[in-house]
C-alpha positions, 0 to 999 in steps of 0.5 A: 493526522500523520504524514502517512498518506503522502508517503503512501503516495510517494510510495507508490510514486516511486514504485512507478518511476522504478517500474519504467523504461526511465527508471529501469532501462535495463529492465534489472531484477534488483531495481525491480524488487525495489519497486515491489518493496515501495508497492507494499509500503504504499499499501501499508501505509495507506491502512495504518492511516485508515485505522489512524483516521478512525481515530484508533492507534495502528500496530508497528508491523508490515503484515498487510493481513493483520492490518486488513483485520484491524481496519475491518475491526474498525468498520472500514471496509476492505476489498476482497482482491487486497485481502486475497492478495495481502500475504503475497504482498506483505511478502515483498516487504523482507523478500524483495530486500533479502532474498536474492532469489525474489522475483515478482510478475509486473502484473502482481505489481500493476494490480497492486497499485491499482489495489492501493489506488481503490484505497487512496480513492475510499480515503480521499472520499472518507475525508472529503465526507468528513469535512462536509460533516464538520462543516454543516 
C-alpha cells in the first residue's frame, strides 16, 4: 500500500495548524485559503486510498465528485454530506491557489475536516476488519 493515508493526515494536520491562532496570527486570507487547499487533499487523498485498498487503481485527478463515484463503484460507502459538499471542496483545490478572490467560511472548513475524520475513521476500521480476516 502507498503513503496516501499519512499524507491525508498530514494534510489535514497542516490545515489546522494553519486554521490556528499559531498558524494564522494575523488571521491572513492567503494563509487561509492555503488551509483550504491542504483540507481538499486531505480528503482526496483519503478516497484514492479507499479505491487503492479495494484493490482497484485510482484516477490521477482532484475532482472529489468523480472519486466519490468511483469508490462507490467499488462498494465503498460514502456519506451523503462529502458528496453534498464534494464540488465545493474540490473547488479549493485550483481556486485557493489561483483565484486572488478565494474566500472560504471557517465553518465549511471545520465540517470538512470533520468529513475527512468520518473517512479516516471507516478506513482505520476496514483495515483493522481486514486484519482480523488475515489472521483467523
Amino acid at each position: 500500500m502507498s503513503n496516501l493515508l499519512k499524507r491525508a493526515r498530514t494534510d489535514i494536520e497542516i490545515a489546522r495548524t494553519l486554521m490556528s491562532p499559531r498558524g494564522n496570527p494575523e488571521n491572513d486570507s492567503l494563509i487561509t485559503a492555503q488551509a483550504a487547499y491542504h483540507i481538499q487533499q486531505g480528503i482526496e487523498k483519503s478516497l484514492k486510498y479507499q479505491i487503492e485498498m479495494s484493490g482497484k487503481p485510482y484516477r490521477k485527478i482532484h475532482n472529489l465528485t468523480g472519486l466519490i463515484i468511483d469508490a462507490e463503484l467499488t462498494g465503498i460507502v460514502i456519506s451523503d454530506e462529502l458528496k453534498a459538499m464534494a464540488y465545493l471542496i474540490t473547488d479549493w483545490e485550483a481556486s485557493s491557489r489561483y483565484n486572488d478572490d478565494f474566500e472560504v467560511s471557517l465553518t465549511d472548513m471545520e465540517k470538512a475536516i470533520r468529513l475527512y475524520e468520518e473517512l479516516e475513521t471507516q478506513i482505520l476500521h476496514h483495515l483493522e476488519t481486514a486484519l482480523e480476516k488475515e489472521t483467523k
